[in-house]
C-alpha positions in Angstrom: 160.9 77.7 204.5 163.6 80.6 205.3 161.3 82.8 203.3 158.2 82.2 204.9 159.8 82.9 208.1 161.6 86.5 207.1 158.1 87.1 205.7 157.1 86.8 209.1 159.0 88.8 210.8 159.1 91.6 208.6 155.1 91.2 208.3 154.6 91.1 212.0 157.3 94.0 212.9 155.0 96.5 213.1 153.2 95.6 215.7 155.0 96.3 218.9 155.6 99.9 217.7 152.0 100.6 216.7 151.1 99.1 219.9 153.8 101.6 222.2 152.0 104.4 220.2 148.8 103.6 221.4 149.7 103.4 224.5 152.1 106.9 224.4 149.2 108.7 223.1 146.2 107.9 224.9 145.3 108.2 228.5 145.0 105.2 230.8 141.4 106.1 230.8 140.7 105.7 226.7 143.3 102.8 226.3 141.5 99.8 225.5 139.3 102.0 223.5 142.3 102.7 221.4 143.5 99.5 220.9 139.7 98.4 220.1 139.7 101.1 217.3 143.4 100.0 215.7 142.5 95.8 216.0 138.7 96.6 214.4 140.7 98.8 211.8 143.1 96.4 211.4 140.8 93.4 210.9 137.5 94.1 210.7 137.8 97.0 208.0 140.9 95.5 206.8 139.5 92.1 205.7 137.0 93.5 203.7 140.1 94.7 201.1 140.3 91.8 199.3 136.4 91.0 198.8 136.7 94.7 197.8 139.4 94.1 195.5 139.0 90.8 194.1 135.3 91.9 193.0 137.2 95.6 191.1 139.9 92.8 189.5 136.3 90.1 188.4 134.4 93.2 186.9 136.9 95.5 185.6 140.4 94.1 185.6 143.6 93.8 187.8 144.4 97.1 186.3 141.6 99.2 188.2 142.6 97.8 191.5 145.5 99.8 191.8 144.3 103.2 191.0 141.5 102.6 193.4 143.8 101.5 196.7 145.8 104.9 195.5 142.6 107.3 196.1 141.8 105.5 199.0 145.2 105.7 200.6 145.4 109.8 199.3 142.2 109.9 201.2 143.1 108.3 204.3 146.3 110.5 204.2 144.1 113.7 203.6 141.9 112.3 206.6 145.0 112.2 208.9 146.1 115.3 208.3 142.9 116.9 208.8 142.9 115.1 212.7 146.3 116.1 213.2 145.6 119.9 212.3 142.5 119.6 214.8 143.7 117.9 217.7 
């Protein structure tokens, strides 16, 4: 029980602070359109990870899951850095 509550919390701690950045970095006017991009991002692309990976682990093994979250996470970094640089 005490663990699935520190779980909690320590799942769930990101939120306020992704939620002030948001709201620090986008106009009044685009608000709600950034929160709509970070939720659908959050869960909408997000619960598609493990269909994704459970079907890599059924066809090729728990070992190929791995490797492929790491490309997608170097791309996603690559990604960010490329909006920073043009923004």
């Amino acid at each position: 029980m005490a663990f699935g509550i520190l779980l909690g919390l320590v799942h769930f701690a990101h939120q306020p602070i992704g939620n002030s950045l948001i709201a620090q970095y986008t106009t009044s006017e685009n608000r709600g359109l950034g929160y709509g991009i970070s939720f659908f991002l959050s869960f909408g692309l997000g619960s598609f990870a493990a269909g994704i990976g459970g079907s890599l682990a059924e066809s090729h093994g728990v070992q190929v899951v791995f490797p492929f979250v790491a490309i997608f996470m170097g791309c996603a970094f690559l990604l960010a850095l490329y909006l920073r640089k043009i923004s």
